[in-house]
C-alpha positions as a Markdown table, in Angstrom:
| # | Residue | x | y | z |
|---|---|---|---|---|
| 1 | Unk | -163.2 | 115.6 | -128.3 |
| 2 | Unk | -159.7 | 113.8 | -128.0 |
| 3 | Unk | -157.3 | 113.0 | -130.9 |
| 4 | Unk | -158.3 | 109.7 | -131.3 |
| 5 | Unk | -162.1 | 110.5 | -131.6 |
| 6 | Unk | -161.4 | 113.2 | -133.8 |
| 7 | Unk | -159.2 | 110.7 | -136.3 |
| 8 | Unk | -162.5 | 108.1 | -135.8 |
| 9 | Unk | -164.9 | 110.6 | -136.6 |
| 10 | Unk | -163.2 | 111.9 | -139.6 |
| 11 | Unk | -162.7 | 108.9 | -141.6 |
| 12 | Unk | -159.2 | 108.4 | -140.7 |
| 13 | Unk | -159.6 | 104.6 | -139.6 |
| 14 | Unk | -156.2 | 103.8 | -139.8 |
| 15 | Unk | -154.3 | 106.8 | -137.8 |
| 16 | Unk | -157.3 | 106.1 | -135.5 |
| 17 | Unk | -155.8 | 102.5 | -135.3 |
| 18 | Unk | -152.2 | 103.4 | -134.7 |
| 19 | Unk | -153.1 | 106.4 | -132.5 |
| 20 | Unk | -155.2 | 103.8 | -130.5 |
| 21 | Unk | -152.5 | 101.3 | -130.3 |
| 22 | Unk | -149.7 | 104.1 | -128.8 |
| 23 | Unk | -152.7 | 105.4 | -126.6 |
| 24 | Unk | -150.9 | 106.1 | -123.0 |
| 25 | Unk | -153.9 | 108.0 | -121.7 |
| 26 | Unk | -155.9 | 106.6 | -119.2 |
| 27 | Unk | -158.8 | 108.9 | -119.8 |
| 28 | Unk | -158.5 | 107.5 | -123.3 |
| 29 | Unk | -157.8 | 103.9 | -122.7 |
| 30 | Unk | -161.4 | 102.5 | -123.0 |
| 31 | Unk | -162.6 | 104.1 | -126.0 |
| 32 | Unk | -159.4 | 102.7 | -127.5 |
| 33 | Unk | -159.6 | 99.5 | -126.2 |
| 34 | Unk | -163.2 | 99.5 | -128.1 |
| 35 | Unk | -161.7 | 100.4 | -131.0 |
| 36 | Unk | -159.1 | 98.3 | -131.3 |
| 37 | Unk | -161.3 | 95.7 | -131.2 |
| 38 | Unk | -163.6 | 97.1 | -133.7 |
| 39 | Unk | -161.0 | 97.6 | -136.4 |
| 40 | Unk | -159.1 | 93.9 | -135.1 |
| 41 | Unk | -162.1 | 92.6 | -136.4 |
| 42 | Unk | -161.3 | 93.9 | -140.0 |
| 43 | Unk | -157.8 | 93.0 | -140.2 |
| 44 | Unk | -156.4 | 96.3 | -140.0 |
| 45 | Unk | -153.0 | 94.8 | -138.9 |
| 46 | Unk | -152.6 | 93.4 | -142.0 |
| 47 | Unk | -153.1 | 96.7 | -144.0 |
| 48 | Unk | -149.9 | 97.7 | -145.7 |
| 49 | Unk | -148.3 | 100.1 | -143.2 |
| 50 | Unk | -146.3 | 101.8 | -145.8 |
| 51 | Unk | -145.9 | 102.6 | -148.9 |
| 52 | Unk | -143.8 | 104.6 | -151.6 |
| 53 | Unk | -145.4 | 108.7 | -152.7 |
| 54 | Unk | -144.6 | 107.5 | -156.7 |
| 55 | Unk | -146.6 | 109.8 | -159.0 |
| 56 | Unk | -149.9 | 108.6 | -159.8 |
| 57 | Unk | -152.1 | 108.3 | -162.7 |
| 58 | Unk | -154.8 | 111.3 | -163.1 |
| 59 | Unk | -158.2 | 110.5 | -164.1 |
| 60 | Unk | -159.5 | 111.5 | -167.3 |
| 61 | Unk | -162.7 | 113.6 | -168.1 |
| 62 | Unk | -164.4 | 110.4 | -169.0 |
| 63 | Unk | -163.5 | 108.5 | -165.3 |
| 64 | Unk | -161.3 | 106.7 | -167.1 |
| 65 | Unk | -157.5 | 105.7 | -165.7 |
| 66 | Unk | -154.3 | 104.5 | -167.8 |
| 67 | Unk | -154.8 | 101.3 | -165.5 |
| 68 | Unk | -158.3 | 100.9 | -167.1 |
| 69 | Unk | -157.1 | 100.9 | -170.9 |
| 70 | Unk | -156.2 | 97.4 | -171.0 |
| 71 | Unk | -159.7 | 96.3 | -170.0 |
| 72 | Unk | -160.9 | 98.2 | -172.9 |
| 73 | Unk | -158.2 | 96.5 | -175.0 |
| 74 | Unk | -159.2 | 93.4 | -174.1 |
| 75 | Unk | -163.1 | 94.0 | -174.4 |
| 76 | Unk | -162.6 | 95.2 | -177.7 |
| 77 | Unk | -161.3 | 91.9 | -179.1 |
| 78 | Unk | -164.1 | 90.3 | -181.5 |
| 79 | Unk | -162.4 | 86.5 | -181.9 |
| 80 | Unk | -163.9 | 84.0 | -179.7 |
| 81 | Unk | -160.0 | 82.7 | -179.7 |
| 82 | Unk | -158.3 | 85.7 | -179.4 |
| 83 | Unk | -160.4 | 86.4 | -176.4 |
| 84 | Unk | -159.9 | 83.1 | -174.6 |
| 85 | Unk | -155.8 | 83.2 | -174.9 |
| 86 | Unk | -155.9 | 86.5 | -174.0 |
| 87 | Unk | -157.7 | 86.1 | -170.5 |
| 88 | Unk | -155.4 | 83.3 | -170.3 |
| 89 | Unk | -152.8 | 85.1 | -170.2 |
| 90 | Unk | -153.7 | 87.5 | -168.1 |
| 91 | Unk | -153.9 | 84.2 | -165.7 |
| 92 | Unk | -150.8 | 83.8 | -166.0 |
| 93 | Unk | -149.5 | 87.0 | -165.3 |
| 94 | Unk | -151.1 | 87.2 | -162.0 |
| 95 | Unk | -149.3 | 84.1 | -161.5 |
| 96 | Unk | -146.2 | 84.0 | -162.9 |
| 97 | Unk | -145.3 | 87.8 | -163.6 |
| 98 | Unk | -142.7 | 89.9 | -161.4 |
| 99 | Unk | -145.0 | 92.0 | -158.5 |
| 100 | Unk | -146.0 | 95.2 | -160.8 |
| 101 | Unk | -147.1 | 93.1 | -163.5 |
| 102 | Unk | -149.8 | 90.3 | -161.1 |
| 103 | Unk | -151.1 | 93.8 | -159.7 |
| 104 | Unk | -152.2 | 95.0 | -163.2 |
| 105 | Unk | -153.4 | 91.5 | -164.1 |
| 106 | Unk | -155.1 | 91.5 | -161.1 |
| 107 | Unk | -156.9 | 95.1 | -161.4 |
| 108 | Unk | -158.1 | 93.9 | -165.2 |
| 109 | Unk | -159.3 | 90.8 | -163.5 |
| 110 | Unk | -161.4 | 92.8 | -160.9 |
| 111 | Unk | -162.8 | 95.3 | -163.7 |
| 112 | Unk | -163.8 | 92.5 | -165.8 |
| 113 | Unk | -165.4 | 90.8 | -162.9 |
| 114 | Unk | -167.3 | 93.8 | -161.9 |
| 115 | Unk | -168.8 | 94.5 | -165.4 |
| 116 | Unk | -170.1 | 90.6 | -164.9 |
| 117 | Unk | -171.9 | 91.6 | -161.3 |
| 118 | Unk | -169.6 | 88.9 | -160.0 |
| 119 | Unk | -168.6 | 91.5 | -157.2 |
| 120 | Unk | -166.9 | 89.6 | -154.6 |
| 121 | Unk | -164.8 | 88.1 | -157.1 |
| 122 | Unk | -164.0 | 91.6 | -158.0 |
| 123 | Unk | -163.0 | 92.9 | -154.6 |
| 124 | Unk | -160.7 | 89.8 | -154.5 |
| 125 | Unk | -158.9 | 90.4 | -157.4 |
| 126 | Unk | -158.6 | 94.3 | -156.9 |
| 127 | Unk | -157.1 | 93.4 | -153.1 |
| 128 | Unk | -154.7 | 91.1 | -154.8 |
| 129 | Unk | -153.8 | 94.2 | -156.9 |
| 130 | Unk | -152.9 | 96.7 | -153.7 |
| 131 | Unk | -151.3 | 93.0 | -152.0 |
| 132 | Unk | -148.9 | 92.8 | -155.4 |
| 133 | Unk | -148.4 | 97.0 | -155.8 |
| 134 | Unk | -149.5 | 99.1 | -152.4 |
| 135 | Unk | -148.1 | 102.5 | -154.0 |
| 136 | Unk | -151.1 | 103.0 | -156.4 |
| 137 | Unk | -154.1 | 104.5 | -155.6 |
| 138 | Unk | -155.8 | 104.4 | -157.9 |
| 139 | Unk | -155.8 | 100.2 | -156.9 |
| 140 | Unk | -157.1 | 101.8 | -153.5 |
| 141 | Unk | -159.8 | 103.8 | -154.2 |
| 142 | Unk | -161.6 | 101.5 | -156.8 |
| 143 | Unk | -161.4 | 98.9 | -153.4 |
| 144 | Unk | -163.2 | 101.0 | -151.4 |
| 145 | Unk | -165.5 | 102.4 | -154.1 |
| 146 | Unk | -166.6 | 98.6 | -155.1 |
| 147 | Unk | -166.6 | 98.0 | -151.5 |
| 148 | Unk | -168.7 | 100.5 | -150.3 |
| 149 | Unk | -171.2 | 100.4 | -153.7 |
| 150 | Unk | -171.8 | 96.6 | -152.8 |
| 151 | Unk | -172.4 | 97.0 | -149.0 |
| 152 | Unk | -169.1 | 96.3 | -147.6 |
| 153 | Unk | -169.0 | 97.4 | -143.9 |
| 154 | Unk | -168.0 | 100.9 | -143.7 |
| 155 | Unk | -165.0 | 100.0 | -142.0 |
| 156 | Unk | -163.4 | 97.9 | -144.5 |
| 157 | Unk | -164.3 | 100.1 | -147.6 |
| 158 | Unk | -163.1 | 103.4 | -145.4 |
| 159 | Unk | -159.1 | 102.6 | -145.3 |
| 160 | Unk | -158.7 | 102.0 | -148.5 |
| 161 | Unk | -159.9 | 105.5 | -149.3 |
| 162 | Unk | -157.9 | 107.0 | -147.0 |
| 163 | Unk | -154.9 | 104.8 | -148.4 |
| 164 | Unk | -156.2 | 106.4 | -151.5 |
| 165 | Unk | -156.0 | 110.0 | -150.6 |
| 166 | Unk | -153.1 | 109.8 | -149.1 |
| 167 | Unk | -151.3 | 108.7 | -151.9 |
| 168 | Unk | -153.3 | 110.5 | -154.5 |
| 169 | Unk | -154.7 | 113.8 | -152.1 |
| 170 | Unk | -155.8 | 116.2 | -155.1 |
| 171 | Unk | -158.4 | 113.5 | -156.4 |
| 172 | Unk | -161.9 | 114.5 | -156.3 |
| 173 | Unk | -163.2 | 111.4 | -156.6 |
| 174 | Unk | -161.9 | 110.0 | -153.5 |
| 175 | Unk | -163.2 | 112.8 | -151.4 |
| 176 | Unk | -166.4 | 112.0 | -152.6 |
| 177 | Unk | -166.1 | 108.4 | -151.6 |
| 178 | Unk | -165.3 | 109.2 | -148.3 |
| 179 | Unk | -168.1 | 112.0 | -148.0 |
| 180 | Unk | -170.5 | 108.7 | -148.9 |
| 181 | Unk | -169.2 | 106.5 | -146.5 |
| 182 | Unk | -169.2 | 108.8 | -143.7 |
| 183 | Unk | -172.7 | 109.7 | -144.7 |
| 184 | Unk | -173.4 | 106.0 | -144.7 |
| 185 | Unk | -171.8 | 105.7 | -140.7 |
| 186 | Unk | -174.4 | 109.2 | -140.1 |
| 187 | Unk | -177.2 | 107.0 | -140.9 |
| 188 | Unk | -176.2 | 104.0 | -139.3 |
| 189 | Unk | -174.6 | 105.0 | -136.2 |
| 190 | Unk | -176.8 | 108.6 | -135.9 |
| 191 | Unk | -173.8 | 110.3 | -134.4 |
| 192 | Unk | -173.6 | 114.1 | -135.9 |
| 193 | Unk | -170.0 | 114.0 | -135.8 |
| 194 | Unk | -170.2 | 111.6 | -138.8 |
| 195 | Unk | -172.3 | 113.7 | -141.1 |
| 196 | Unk | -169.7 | 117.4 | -140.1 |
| 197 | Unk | -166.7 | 114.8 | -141.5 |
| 198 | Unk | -168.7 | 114.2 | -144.7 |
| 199 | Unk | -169.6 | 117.8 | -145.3 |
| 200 | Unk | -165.8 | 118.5 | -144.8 |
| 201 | Unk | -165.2 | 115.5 | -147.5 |
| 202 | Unk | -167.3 | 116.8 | -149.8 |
| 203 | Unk | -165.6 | 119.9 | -149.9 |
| 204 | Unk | -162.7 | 118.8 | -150.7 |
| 205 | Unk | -163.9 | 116.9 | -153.3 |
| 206 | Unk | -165.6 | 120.2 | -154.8 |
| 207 | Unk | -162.3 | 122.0 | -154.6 |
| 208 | Unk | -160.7 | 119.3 | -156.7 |
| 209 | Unk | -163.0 | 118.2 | -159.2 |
| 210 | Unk | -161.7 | 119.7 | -162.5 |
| 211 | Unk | -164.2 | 121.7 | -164.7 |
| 212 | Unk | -163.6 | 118.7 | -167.4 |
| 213 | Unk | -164.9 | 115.9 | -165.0 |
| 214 | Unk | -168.7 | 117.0 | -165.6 |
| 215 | Unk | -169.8 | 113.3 | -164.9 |
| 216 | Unk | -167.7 | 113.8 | -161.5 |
| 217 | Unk | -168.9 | 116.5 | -160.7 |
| 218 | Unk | -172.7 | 116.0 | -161.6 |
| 219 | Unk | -172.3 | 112.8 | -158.7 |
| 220 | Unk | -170.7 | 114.7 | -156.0 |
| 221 | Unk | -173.5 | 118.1 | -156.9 |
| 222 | Unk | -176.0 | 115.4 | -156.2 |
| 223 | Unk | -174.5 | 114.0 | -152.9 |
| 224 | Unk | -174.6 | 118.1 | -152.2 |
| 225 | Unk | -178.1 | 118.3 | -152.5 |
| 226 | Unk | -179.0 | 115.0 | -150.8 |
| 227 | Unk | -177.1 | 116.0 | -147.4 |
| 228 | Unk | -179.2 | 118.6 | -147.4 |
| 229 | Unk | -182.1 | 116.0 | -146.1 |
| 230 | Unk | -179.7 | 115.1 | -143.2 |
| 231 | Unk | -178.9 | 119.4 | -142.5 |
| 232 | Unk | -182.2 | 120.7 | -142.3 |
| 233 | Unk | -184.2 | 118.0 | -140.8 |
């Protein structure tokens, strides 16, 4: 299997991308023209090609993140009033407020959103959030996570948890993300080479999850056991 296969078949959309874009092989050069196509079609060249390693937040036992404690903050408030001026502001900050600040505001927006099942308005608003602040990855993951929950294709959800691990490459939880979506391409695609990539995943996320994260780790025992449907059948 070549390099760029291999990238494809692990999950690793975007070094697929580049490595099909440099491609000088002309044993290679159809399969990469394919591709290229494919991932054209989801705007992969507008993907932030870089970004900053800046230490990341850690998620808690309860799969909570310091970017979520403002949504609880603001959920909490009781006043009819209170509540109103306080969304508003949070307008306005997505607006008005210097980059690091509209990607927060936009990340509250999205969880807020979500809790309402108003999803697409939530995927907006959390790719506003990576647009405004592309070092976090938290912002990543929860993309591809509410992507790939709501029935995004594979192959937009997929990059943003790869974004995600490589920013953030001790976190469980996006490991397990990718071991679902690759799971998800098995099914649809029935190519094996899918289903070995999410096995691999899924060990990595069992090698990171954290003895605390016992809601974590009950999801990605249960994604164990279910790939065991796809292994011995």
């Amino acid at each position: 299997m070549s390099k760029i296969e291999n990238f494809f078949y692990n999950g690793q959309f975007l070094a697929c991308y580049e490595a099909a874009k440099k491609n000088e092989d002309e044993k290679e050069e159809i399969i990469s023209q394919q591709l290229l196509q494919l991932f054209e079609q989801y705007e992969y060249d507008k993907f932030p090609a870089t970004v900053k390693k800046v230490p990341q937040s850690i998620e808690r036992s309860n799969e909570s993140y310091e970017e979520l404690d403002e949504v609880e903050e603001i959920r909490s408030i009781k006043e009819e009033e209170s509540f109103t001026l306080r969304i508003k502001q949070l307008e306005k900050d997505a607006t008005e407020a210097d980059d690091e600040r509209k990607a927060q505001s936009f990340f509250v927006q999205g969880q807020l959103f979500l809790m309402a099942h108003h999803y697409d308005e939530s995927v907006h608003c959390f790719l506003q959030a990576v647009k405004h602040n592309p070092n976090k990855a938290v912002f990543y993951g929860i993309v591809g996570q509410t992507m790939n929950r709501f029935n995004w294709s594979p192959f937009e959800a997929m990059i943003y948890i790869e974004r995600a691990i490589e920013l953030d490459p001790e976190n469980a939880r996006w490991y397990w993300n990718k071991a679902l979506i690759l799971t998800q391409l098995y099914k649809d695609l029935q190519q094996e080479s899918f289903l070995e990539g999410a096995l691999i995943a899924l060990e990595d996320a069992e090698k990171y999850c954290r003895a605390d994260q016992k809601s974590l780790k009950n999801g990605i025992d249960t994604t164990v056991e279910n790939m065991k449907e796809y292994i011995f059948n």
